[in-house]
DOTI-664228 format. One line per field, with one value per residue (C-alpha): residue number from 1; chain; x, y, z. Coordinates in nm, 3 decimals, decimal comma. Layout:
DOTI-664228
n = c(NUM|...)
chain = c(A|...)
px = c(X|...)
py = c(Y|...)
pz = c(Z|...)
***
This chain:
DOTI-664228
n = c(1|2|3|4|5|6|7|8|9|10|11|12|13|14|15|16|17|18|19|20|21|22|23|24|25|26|27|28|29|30|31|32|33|34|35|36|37|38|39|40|41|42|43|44|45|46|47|48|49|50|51|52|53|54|55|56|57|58|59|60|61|62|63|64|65|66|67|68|69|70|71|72|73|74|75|76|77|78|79|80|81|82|83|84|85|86|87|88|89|90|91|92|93|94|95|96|97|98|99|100|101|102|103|104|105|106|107|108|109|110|111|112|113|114|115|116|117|118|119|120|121|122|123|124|125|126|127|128|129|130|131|132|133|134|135|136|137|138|139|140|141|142|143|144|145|146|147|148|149|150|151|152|153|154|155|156|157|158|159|160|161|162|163|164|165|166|167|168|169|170|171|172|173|174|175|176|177|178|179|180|181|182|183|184|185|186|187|188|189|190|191|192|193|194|195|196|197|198|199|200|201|202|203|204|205|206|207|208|209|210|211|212|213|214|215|216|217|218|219|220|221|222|223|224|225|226|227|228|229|230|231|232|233|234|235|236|237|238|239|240|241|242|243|244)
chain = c(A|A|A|A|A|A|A|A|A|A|A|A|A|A|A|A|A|A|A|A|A|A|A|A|A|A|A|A|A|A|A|A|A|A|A|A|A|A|A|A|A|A|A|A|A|A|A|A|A|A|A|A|A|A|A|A|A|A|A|A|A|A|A|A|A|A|A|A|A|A|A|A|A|A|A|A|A|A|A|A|A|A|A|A|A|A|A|A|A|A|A|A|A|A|A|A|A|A|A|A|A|A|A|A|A|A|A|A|A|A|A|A|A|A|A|A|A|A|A|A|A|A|A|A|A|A|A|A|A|A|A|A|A|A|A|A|A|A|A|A|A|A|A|A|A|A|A|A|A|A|A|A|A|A|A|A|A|A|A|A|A|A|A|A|A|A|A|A|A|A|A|A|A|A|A|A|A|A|A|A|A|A|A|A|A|A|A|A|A|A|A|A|A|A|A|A|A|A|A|A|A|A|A|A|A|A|A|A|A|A|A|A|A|A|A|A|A|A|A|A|A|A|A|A|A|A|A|A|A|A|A|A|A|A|A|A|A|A|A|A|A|A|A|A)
px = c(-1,377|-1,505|-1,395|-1,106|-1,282|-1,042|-0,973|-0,863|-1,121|-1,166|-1,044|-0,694|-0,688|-0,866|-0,583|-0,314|-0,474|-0,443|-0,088|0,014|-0,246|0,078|0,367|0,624|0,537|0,723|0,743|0,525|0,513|0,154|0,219|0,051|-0,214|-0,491|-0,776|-0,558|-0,824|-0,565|-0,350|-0,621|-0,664|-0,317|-0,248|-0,540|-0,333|-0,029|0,172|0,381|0,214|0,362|0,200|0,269|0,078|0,148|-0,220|-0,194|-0,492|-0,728|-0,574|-0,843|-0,704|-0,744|-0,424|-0,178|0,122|0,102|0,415|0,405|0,574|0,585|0,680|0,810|1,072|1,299|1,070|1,103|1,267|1,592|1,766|1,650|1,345|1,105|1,061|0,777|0,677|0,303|0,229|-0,106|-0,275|0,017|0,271|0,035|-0,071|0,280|0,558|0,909|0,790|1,161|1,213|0,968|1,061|1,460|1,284|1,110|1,499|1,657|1,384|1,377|1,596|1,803|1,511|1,213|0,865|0,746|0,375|0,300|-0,031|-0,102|-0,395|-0,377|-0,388|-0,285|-0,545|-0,781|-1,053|-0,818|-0,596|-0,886|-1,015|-0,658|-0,764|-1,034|-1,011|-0,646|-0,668|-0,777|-1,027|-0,791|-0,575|-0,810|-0,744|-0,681|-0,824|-0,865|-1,274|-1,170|-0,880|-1,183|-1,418|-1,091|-1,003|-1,406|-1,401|-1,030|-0,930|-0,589|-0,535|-0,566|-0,316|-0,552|-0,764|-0,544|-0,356|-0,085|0,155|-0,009|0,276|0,234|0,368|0,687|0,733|0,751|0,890|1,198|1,186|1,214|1,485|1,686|1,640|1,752|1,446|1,286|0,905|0,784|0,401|0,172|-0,195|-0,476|-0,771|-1,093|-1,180|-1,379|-1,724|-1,762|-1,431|-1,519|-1,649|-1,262|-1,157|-1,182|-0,938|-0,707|-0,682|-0,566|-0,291|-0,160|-0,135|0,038|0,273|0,379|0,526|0,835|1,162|1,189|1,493|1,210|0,971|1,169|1,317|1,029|0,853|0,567|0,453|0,386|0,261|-0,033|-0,063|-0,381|-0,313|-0,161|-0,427|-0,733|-0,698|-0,904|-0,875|-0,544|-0,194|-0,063|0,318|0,528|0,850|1,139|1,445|1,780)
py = c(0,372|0,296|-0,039|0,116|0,153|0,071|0,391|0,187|-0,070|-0,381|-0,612|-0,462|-0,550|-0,885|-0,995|-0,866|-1,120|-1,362|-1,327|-1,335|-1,555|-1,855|-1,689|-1,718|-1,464|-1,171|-0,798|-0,593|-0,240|-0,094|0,281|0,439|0,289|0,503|0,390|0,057|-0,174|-0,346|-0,355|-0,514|-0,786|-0,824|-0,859|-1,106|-1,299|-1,376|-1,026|-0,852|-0,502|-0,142|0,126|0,458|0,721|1,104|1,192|0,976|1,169|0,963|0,620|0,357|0,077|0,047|-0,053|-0,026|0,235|0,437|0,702|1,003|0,940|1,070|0,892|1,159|1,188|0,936|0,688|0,722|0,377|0,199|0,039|-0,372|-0,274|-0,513|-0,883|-0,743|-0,431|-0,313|-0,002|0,003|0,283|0,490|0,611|0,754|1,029|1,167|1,354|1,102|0,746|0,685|0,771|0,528|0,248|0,326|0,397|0,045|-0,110|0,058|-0,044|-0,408|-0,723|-0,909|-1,158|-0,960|-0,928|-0,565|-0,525|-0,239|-0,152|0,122|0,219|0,048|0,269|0,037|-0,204|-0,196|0,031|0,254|0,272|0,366|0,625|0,785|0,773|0,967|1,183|1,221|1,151|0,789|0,737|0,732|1,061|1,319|1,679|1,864|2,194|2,474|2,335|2,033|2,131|2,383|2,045|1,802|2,096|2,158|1,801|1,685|2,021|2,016|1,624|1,690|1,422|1,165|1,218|1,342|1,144|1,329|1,062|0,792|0,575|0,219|-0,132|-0,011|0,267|0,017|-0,225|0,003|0,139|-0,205|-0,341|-0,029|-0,083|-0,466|-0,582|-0,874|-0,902|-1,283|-1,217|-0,999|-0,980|-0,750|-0,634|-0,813|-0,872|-0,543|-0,596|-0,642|-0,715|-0,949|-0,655|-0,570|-0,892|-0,805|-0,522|-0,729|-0,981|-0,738|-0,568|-0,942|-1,013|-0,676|-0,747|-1,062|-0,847|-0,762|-0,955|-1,161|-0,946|-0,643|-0,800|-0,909|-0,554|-0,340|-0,604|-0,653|-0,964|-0,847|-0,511|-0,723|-0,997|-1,057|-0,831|-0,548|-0,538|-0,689|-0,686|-0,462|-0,127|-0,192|-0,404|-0,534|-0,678|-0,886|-0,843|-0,996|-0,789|-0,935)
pz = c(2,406|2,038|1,871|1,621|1,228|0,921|0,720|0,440|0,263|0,514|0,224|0,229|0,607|0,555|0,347|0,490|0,766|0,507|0,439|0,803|0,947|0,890|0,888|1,220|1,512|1,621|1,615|1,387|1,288|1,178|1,041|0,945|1,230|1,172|1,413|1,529|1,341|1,141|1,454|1,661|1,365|1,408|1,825|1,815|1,523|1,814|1,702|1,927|1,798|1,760|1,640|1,461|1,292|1,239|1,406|1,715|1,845|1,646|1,775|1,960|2,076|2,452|2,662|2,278|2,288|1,922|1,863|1,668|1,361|1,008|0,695|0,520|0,830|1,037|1,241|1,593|1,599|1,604|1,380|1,303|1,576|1,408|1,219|1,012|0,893|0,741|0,534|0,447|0,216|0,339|-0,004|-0,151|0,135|0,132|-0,031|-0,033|-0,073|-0,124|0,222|0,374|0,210|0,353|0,659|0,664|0,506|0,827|1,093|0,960|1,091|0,830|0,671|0,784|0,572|0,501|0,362|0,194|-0,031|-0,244|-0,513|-0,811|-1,092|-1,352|-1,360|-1,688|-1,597|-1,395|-1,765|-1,967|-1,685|-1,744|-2,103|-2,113|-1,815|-1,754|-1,411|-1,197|-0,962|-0,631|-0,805|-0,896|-0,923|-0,591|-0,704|-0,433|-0,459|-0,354|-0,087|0,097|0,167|0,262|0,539|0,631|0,725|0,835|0,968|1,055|0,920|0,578|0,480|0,587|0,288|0,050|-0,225|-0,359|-0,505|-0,771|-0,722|-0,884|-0,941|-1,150|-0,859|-0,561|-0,667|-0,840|-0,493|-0,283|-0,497|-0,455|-0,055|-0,059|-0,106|-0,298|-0,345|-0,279|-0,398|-0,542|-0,411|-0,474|-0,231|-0,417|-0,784|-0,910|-1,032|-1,402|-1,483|-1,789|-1,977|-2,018|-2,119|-2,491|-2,433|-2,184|-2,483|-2,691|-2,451|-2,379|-2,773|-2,827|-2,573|-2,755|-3,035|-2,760|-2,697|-2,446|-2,343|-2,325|-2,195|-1,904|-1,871|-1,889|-1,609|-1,922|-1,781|-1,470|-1,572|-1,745|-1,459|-1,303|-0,991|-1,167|-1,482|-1,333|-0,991|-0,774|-0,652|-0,411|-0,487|-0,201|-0,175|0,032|0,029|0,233|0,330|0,175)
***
């Protein structure tokens, strides 16, 4: 069988290594698993490894169980199943994030670390691409055009390539504090090339933001809206969060 390819950018999976590579052992939960590349980094970490995805059919890791599951739906799991649970490039390919991340609350034991990445379309060039074109690079128009080529080539798994929620920092992480969670660190995928050309514009945006209360600026999450990850990070945030 063919070694298992990463559907999502290998950076996103090479940190994810990073962020695991010393935590304790125990029972992980990849979903969605795609190929099982991440899963394979994973089980070769010291993981106990589960896998789910809702096209199982395109699974390739030799001698690894993977269950049909959706993330719109109820995971085909039980209750406190798992000490650690990772989402990767996952929200934004379906309709109820909110139900995932209960899903992931539910699934979890007391203490346990879910990782969960998503585009990040509130970094600096992403903000000014909104500007101008009124859409980002990872959430562009799904016209019937583009819906004819995503079925020519996925027919049938369509969700694999389409992106049909551009949820962001403010949207997961209102969603993981609503489901008992409390995000440890923030990480990003890779710096993006020629970043420093927006550091005359990034100045700016951190001066403005000066202008707010404290009280605001703690409310509205400013300083983390304009953190290094969120405004110049690369193309993918990536959180850890702990379960409370």
């Amino acid at each position: 069988m063919q070694s298992p390819v990463a559907l999502a950018h290998e950076a996103i999976h090479e940190t994810v290594e990073k962020i695991l590579k010393d935590a304790g052992r125990g029972k992980v939960l990849d979903v969605p698993a795609g190929e099982g590349a991440l899963a394979l980094r994973l089980k070769n970490l010291g993981f106990e490894v589960s896998c789910c995805d809702l096209y199982t059919e395109i699974f390739k890791l030799p001698e690894r169980e993977i269950k049909r599951g959706n993330l719109d739906a109820r995971l085909p799991y039980d209750d406190r199943s798992f000490d650690f649970v990772v989402c990767v490039e996952g929200l934004e390919h379906i309709e109820n994030p909110a139900n995932a991340m209960r899903e992931f609350a539910r699934i979890l034991k007391e203490n346990g670390t879910l990782i969960v990445s998503v585009p990040n379309i509130m970094n600096i060039e992403e903000r000014l691409k909104w500007l101008f074109n009124g859409y980002t690079s990872h959430f562009k128009p799904l016209s019937a055009e583009v819906l004819r080529d995503i079925e020519r080539e996925f027919g049938g798994m369509e969700e694999i390539a389409l992106h049909v929620n551009p949820i962001g920092y403010s949207e997961v992480r209102y969603l993981l504090e609503k489901n008992g969670f409390a995000i440890e660190q923030t990480y990003f995928d890779k710096p993006k090339k020629n970043s420093w050309a927006y550091f005359p514009i990034v100045g700016l945006i951190k001066f403005a933001a000066r202008f707010a209360s404290a009280r605001k600026r703690k409310a509205r999450w400013t300083d983390e809206l304009n953190s290094k990850e969120v405004l110049l990070g690369g193309n993918t945030l990536i959180f850890k969060a702990k379960k409370n």
